[in-house]
Kinemage of the C-alpha trace (Angstrom):
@kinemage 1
@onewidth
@group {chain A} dominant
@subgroup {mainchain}
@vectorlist {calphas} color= white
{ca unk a 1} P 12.822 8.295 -25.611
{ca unk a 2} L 10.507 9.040 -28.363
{ca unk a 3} L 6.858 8.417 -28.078
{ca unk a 4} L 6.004 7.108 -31.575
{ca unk a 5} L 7.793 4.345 -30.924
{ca unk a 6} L 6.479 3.627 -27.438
{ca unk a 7} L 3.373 1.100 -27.288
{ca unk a 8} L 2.021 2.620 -24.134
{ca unk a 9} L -0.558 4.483 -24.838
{ca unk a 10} L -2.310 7.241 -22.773
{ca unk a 11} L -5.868 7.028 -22.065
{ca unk a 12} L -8.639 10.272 -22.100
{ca unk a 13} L -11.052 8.415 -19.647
{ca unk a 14} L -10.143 7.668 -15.900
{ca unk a 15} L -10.465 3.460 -15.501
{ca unk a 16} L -13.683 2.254 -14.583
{ca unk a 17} L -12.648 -0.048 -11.412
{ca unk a 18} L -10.500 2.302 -9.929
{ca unk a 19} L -11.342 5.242 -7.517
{ca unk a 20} L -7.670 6.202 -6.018
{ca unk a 21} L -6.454 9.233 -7.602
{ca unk a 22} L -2.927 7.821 -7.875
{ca unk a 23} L -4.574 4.847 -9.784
{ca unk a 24} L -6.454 6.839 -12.349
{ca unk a 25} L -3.915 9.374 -12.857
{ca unk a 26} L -0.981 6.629 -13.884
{ca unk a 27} L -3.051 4.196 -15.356
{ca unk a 28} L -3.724 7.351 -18.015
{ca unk a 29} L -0.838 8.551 -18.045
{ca unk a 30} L 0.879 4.968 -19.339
{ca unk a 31} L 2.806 4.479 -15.956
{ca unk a 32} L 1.568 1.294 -14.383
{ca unk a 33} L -1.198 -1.370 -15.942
{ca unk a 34} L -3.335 -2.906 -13.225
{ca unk a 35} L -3.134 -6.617 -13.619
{ca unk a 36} L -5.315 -6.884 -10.585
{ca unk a 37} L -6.338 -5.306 -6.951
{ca unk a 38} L -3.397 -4.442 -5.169
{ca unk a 39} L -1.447 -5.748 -7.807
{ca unk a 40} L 0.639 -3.434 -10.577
{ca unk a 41} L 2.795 -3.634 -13.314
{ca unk a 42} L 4.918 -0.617 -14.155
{ca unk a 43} L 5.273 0.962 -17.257
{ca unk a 44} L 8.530 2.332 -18.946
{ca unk a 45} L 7.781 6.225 -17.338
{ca unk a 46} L 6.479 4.273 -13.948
{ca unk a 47} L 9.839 2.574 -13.250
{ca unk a 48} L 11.597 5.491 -13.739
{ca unk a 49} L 10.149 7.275 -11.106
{ca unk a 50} L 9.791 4.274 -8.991
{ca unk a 51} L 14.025 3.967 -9.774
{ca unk a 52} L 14.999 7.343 -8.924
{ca unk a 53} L 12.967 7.437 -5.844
{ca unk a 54} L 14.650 4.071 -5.228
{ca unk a 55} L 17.733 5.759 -5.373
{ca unk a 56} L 17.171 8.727 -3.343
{ca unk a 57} L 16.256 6.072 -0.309
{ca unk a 58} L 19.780 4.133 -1.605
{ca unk a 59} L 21.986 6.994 -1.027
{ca unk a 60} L 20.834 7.851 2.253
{ca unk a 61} L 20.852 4.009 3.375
{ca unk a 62} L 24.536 3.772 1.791
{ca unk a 63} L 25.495 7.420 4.185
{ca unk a 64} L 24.212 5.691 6.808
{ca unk a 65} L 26.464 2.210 6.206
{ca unk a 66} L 23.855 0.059 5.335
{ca unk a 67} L 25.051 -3.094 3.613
{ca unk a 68} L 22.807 -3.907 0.595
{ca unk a 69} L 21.871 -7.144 -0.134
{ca unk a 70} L 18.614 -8.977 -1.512
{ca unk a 71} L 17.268 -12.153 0.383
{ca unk a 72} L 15.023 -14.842 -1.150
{ca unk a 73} L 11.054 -14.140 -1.135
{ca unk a 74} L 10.443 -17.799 -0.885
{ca unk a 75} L 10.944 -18.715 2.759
{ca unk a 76} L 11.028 -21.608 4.918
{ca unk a 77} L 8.714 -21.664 7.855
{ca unk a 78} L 11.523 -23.140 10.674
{ca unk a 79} L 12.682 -19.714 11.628
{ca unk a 80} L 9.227 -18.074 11.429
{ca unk a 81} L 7.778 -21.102 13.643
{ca unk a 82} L 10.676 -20.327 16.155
{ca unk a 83} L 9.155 -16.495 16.486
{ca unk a 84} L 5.577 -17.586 16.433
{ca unk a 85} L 4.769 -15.856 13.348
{ca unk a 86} L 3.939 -18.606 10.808
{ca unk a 87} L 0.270 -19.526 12.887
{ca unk a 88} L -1.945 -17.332 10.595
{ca unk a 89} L -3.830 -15.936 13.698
{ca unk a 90} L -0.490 -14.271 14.706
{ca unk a 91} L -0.050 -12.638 11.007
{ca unk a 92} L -3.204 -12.810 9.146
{ca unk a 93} L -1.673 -11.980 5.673
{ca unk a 94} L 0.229 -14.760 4.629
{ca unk a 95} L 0.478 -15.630 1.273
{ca unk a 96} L 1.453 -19.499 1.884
{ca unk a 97} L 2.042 -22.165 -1.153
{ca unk a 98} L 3.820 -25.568 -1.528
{ca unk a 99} L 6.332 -27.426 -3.397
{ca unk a 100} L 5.583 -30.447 -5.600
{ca unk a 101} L 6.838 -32.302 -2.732
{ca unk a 102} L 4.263 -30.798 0.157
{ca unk a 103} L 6.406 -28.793 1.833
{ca unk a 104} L 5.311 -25.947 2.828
{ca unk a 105} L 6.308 -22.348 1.780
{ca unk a 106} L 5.689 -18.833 2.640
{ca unk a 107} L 5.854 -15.885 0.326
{ca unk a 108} L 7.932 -13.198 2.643
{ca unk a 109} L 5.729 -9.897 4.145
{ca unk a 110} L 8.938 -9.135 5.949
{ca unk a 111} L 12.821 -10.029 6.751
{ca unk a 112} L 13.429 -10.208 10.072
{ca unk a 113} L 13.515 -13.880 10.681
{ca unk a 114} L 15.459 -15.036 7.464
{ca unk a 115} L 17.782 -12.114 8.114
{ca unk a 116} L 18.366 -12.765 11.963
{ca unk a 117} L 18.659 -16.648 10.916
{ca unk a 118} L 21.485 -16.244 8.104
{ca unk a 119} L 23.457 -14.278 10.436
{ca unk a 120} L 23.400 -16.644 13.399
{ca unk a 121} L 26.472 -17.925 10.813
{ca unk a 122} L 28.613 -14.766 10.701
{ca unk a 123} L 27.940 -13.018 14.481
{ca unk a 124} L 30.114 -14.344 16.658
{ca unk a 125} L 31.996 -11.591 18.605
{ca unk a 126} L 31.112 -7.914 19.745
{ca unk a 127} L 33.811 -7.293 16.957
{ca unk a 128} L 31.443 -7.905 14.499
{ca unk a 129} L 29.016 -5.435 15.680
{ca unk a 130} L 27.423 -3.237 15.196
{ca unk a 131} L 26.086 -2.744 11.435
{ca unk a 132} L 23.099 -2.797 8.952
{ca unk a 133} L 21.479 -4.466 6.259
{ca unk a 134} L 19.047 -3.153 3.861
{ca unk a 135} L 17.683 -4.393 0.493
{ca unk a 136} L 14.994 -3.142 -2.176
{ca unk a 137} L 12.713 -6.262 -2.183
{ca unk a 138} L 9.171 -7.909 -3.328
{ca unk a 139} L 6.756 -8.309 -1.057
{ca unk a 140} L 3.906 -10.360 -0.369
{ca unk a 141} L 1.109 -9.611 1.887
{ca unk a 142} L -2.504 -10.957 1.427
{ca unk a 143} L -4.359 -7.662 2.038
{ca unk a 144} L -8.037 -8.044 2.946
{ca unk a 145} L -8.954 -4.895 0.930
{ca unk a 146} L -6.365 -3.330 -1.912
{ca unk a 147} L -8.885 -0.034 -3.231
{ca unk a 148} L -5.739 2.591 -2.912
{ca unk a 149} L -4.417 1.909 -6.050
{ca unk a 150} L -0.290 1.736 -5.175
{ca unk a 151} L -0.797 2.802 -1.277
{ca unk a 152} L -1.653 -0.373 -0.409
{ca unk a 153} L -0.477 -3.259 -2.636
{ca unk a 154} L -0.766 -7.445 -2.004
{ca unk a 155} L 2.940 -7.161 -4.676
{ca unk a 156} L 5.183 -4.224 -3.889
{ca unk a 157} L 8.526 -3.013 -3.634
{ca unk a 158} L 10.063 -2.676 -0.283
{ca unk a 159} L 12.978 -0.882 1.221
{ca unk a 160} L 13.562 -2.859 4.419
{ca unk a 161} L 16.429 -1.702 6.274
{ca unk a 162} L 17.390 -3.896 9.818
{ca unk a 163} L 20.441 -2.881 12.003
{ca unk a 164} L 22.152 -5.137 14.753
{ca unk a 165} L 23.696 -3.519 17.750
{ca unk a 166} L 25.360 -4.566 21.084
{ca unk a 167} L 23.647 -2.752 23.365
{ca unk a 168} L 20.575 -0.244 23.525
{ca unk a 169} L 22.948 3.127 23.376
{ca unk a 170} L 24.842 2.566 20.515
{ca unk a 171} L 21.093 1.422 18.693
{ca unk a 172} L 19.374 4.381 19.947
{ca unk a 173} L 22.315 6.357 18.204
{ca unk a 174} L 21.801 4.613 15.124
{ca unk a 175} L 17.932 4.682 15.517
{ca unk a 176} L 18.048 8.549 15.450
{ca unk a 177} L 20.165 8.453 12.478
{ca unk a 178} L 17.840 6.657 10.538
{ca unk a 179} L 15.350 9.193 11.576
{ca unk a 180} L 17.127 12.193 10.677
{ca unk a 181} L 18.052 9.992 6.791
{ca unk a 182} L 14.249 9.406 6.513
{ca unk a 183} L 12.902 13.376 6.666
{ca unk a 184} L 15.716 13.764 4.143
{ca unk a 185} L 14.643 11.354 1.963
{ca unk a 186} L 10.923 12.338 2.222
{ca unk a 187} L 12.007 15.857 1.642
{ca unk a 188} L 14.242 15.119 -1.452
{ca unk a 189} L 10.944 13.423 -3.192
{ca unk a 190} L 9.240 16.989 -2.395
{ca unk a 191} L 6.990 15.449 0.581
{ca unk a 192} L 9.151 17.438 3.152
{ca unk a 193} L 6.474 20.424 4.049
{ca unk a 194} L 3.447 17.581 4.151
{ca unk a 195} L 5.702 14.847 5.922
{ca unk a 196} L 5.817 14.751 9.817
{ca unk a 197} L 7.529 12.640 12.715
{ca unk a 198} L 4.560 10.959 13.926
{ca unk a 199} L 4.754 8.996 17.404
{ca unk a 200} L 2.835 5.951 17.059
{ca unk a 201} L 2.491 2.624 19.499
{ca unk a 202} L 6.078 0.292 20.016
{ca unk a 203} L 4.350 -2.276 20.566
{ca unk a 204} L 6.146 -4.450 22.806
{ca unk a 205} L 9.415 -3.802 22.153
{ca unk a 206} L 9.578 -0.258 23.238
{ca unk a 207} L 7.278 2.739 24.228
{ca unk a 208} L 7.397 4.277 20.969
{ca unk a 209} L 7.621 4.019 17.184
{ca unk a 210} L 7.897 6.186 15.048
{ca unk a 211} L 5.745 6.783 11.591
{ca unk a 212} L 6.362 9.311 8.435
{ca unk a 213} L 3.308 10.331 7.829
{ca unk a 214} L 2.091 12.640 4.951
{ca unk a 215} L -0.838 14.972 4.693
{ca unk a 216} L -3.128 13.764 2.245
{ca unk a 217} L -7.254 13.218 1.732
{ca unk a 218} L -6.300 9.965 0.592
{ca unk a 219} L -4.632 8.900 3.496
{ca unk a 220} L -6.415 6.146 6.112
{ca unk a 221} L -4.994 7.227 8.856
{ca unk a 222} L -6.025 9.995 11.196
{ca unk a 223} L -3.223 12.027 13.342
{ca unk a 224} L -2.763 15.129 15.141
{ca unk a 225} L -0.036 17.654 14.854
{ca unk a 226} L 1.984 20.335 16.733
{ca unk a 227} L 2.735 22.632 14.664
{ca unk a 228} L 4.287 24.782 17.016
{ca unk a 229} L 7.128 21.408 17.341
{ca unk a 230} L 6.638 19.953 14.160
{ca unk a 231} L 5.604 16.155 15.215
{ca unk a 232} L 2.598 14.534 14.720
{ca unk a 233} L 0.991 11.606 17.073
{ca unk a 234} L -1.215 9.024 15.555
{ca unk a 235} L -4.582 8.850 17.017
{ca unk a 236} L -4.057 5.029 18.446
{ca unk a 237} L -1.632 6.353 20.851
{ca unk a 238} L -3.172 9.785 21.875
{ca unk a 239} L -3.548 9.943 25.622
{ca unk a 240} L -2.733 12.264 28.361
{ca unk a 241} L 0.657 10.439 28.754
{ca unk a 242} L 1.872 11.118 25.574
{ca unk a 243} L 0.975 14.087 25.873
{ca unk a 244} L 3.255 14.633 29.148
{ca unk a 245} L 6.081 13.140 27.397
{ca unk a 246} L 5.576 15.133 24.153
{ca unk a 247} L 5.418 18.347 26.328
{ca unk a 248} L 2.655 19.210 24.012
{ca unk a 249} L -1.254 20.748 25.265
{ca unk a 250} L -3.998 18.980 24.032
{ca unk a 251} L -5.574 22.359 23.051
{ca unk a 252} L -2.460 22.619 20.039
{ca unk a 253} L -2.982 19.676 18.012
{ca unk a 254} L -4.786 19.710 14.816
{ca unk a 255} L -6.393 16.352 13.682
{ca unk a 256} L -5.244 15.634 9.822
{ca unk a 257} L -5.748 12.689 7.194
{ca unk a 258} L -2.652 10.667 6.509
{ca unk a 259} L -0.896 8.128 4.557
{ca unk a 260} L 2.104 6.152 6.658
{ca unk a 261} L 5.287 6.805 4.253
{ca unk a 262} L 8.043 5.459 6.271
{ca unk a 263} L 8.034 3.471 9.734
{ca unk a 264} L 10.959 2.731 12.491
{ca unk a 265} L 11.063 0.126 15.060
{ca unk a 266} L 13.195 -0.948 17.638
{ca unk a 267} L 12.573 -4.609 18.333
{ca unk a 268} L 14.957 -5.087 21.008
{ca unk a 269} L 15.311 -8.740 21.483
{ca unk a 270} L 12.323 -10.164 20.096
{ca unk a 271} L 13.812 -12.028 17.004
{ca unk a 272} L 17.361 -12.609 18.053
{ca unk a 273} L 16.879 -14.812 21.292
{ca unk a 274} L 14.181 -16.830 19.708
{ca unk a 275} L 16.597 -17.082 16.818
{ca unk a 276} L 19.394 -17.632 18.575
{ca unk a 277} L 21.435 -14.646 17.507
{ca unk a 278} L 23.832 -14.530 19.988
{ca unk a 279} L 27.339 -12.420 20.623
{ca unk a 280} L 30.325 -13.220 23.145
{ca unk a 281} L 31.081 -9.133 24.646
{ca unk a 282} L 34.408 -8.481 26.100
{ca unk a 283} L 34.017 -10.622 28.892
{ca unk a 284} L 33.493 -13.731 27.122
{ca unk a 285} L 29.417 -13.401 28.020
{ca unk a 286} L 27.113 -14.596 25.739
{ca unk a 287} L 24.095 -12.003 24.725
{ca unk a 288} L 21.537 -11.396 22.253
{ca unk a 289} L 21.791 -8.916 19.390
{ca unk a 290} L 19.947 -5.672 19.445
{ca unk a 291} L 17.667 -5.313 16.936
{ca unk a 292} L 15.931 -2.322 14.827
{ca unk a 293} L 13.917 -2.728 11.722
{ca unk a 294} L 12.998 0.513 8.847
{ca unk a 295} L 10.704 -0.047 6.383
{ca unk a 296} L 9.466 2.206 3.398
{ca unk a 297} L 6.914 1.158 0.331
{ca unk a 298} L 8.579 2.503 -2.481
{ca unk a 299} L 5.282 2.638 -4.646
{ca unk a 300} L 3.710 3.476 -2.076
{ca unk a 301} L 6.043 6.277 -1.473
{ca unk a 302} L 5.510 7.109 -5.371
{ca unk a 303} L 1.740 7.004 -5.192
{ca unk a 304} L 1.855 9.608 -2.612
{ca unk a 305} L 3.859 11.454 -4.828
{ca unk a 306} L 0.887 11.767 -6.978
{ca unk a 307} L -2.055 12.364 -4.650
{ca unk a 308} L -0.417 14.820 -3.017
{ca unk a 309} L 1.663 16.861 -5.786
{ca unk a 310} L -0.799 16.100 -9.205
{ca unk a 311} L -3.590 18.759 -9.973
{ca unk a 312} L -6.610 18.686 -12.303
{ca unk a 313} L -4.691 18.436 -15.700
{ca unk a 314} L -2.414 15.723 -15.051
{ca unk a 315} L 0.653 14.086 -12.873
{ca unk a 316} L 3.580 16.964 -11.259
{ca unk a 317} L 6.829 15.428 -10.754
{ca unk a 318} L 8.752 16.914 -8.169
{ca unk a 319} L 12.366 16.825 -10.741
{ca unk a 320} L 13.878 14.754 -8.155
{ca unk a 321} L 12.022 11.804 -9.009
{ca unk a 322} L 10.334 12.711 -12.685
{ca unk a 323} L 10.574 10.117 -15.370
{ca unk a 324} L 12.428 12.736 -17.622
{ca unk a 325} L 14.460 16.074 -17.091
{ca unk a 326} L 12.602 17.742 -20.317
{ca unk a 327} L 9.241 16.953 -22.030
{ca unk a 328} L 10.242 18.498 -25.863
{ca unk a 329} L 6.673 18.472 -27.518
{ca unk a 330} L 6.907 19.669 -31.763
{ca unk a 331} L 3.726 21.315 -33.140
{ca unk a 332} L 4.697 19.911 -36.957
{ca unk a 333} L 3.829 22.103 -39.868
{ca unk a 334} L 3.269 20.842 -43.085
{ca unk a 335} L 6.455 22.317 -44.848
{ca unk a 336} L 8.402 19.892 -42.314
{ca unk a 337} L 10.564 22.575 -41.018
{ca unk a 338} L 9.703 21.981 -37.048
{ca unk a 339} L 10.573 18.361 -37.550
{ca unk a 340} L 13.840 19.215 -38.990
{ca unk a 341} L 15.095 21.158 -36.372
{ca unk a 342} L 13.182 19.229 -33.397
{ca unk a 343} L 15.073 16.535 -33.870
{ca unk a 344} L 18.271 18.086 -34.503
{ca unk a 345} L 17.208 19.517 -31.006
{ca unk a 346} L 16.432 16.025 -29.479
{ca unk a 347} L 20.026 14.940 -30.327
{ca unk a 348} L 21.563 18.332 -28.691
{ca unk a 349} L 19.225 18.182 -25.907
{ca unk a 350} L 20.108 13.813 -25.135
{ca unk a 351} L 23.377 14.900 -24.916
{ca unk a 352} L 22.853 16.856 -21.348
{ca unk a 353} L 19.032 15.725 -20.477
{ca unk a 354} L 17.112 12.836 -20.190
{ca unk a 355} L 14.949 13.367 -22.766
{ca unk a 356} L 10.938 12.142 -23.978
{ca unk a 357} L 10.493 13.854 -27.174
{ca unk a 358} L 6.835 13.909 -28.412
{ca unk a 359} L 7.403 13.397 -32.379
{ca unk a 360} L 4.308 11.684 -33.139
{ca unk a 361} L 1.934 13.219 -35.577
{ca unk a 362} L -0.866 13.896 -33.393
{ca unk a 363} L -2.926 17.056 -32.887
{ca unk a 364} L -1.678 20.055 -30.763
{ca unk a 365} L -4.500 20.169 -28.363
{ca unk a 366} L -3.974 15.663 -27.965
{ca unk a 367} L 0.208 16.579 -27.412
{ca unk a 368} L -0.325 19.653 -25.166
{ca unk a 369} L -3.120 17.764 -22.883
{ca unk a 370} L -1.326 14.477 -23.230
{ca unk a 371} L 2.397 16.242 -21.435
{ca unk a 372} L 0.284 18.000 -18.713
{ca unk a 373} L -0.972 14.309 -17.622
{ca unk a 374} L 2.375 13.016 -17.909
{ca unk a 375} L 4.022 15.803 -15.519
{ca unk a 376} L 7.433 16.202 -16.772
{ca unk a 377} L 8.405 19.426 -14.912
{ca unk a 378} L 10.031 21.360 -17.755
{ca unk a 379} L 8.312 20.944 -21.309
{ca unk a 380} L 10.289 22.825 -24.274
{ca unk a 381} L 7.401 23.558 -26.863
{ca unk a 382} L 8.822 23.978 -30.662
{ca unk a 383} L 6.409 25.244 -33.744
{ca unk a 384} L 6.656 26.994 -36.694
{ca unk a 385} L 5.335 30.873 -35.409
{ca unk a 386} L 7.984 30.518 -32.423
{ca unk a 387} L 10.789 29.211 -34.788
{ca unk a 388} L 10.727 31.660 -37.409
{ca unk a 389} L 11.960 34.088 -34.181
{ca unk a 390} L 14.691 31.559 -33.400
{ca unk a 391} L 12.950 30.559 -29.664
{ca unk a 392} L 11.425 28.069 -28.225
{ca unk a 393} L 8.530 27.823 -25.355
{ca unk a 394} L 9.925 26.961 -22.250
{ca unk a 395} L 6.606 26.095 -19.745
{ca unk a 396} L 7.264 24.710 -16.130
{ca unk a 397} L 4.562 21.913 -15.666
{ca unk a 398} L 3.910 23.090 -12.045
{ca unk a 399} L 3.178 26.765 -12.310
{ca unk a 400} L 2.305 26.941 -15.824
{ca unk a 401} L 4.778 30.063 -16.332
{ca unk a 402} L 6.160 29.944 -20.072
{ca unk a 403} L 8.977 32.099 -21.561
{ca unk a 404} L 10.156 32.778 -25.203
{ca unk a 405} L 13.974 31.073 -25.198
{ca unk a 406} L 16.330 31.294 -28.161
{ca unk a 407} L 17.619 28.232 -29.696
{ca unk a 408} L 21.024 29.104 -28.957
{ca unk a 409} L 20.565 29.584 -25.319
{ca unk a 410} L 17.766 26.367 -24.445
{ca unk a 411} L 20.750 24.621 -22.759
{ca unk a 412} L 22.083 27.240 -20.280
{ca unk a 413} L 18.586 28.062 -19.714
{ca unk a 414} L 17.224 24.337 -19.022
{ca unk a 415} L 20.789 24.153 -16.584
């Protein structure tokens, strides 16, 4: 990708209306345009990130079995009505519309009752069980207050993952997988060391759930950690009890701001009798499907990225999830010579890299500040005084260490 021919500009000056980090940071940078609160567009470099994390959280869903699929956003309010979650003082952030012929519609927050619903046609037998179903979706929830930039969005991309099991064993096996997939995938977006398994309230449906929660200043929530066992509990749930269950003193937890990254539920039977999701076992008995539900924001997951990993200069992409493998930035001289061979280099370099090549004629102090806010992790830096030597400036974005590199070695080195 070259930038002269990109229309997305970045920006010197932070947005007015915005006071997230994330926000100001990516709205510079060109990554996302704000077309509202809580509501963003993304950018060519945004959905690249917000792709490869996507596809990080795919893998590990796929390991686990998960079945992708991708259900409607538009959803009819029978099977809602049946789990008493349509009434808007049960779940206070619909977003709720009609069609031209009055009836009613609901813009989907969540899956569980369209997905327990479409499968009351293809359950039938404890043969059929047990498995999962996960999809990357929109959704729609009608925040009260959207001032975290992408943390907390009224429009956002969701992983939702849901599994169906026969009985509570063989989902508390599966239930621990998806724990063990989820520090994985917090850990390949570089979030590992700032990510912990934090017990929070089950509701209902069982004692516990369990949160992802990431250390951050920008975070809402408050939670205290064992470091000594390397869990976290979130400060609605802190009582003796937990404690005693934990095994942890009072005395070793350290309170910390956090943002929720991931979150795991088991929901027992709470959607599938109302719902009428029903198996025959091997005895010919009729019972309800066990249910679990997984959830992570993918921007959200992205815009932690940011407030945790960025520093004063700009965005730092972990390379997992970075918009581009290399960042090649030419310092043109007037003879023309660094544009010759910088984009004889950009064609070598495409061939093994993905690639944003920064050929516009701009000034070197506007191209040097401009890559630090983008964040690619490695930027190759080609002018005329390093050229004449044969090398090239290779600078890693996150510890601002930069070597001399000869031309004929940039691609072993960059490997």
């Amino acid at each position: 990708m070259k930038q002269s021919k990109l229309p997305f500009k970045t920006r010197k000056e932070d947005p007015k209306d915005e006071v997230s980090q994330n926000a100001k940071l990516l709205i510079r940078a060109g990554f996302v345009h704000k077309e509202m609160a809580g509501v963003y567009s993304f950018l060519p470099y945004g959905l690249r990130v917000l792709k490869k994390i996507e596809n990080i959280i795919r893998k590990e869903m796929n390991a686990l079995g998960g079945l992708e699929s991708h259900l409607t956003s538009l959803q009819d309010k029978t099977a809602w009505e049946k789990t008493g979650r349509w009434d808007d003082s049960v779940v206070d952030n619909w977003f709720k519309t009609k069609l031209k012929n009055d009836t009613e519609l609901g813009l989907a927050s969540t899956h569980e009752e369209p997905l327990s619903a479409l499968l009351c046609d293809h359950v039938r037998s404890y043969k059929d069980l047990p498995f999962s179903v996960y999809q990357f979706q929109t959704k729609f929830r009608n925040e009260a207050r959207a001032k975290s930039g992408i943390l907390r969005g009224r429009e956002f991309l969701m992983k939702d993952l849901y599994s169906f099991s026969r009985n509570e064993e063989e989902h508390n096996e599966f239930y621990e997988r998806v724990k063990k997939a989820y520090v994985s995938i917090f850990s390949k977006v570089g979030l590992g060391e700032k990510t912990f398994v934090t017990f929070a309230s089950g509701g209902s449906f069982a004692k516990y759930s369990h949160e992802f929660q990431t250390l951050t200043d920008a975070g809402e929530d408050l939670i205290y950690i064992s470091k000594k066992k390397g869990i976290a509990i979130n400060k609605e749930v802190l009582n003796d009890e937990v404690l005693a269950d934990l095994g942890i003193e009072r005395s070793e937890l350290v309170e910390e701001k956090s943002v929720e990254v991931g979150n795991i539920f088991s929901l027992k039977t709470k959607f599938s009798e109302p719902l009428e999701l029903i198996y025959k076992d091997e005895e010919d008995k009729a019972l309800p499907v066990i249910m679990g539900s997984y959830g992570i924001g993918v921007p959200r997951l992205m815009g932690t990225i940011v407030e945790v990993l960025s520093d004063d200069k700009g965005l730092v992409w972990p390379a997992s999830v970075a918009p581009f493998d290399v960042h090649l930035v030419a310092l043109f001289d007037k003879e023309g010579s660094v544009k010759e061979q910088s984009d004889k280099l950009y064609e070598e370099l495409t061939d093994s890299f993905d690639v944003l090549y920064d050929d516009r004629e701009a000034q070197v102090g506007t191209k040097l500040a401009d890559a630090d806010l983008i964040g690619v992790p490695t930027r190759v830096v080609i002018g005329s005084k390093t050229l004449a030597e044969g090398k090239v400036e290779v600078v890693d974005r996150k510890t601002g260490q930069s070597k001399l590199v000869a031309l004929e070695n940039l691609i072993s080195e960059l490997r």
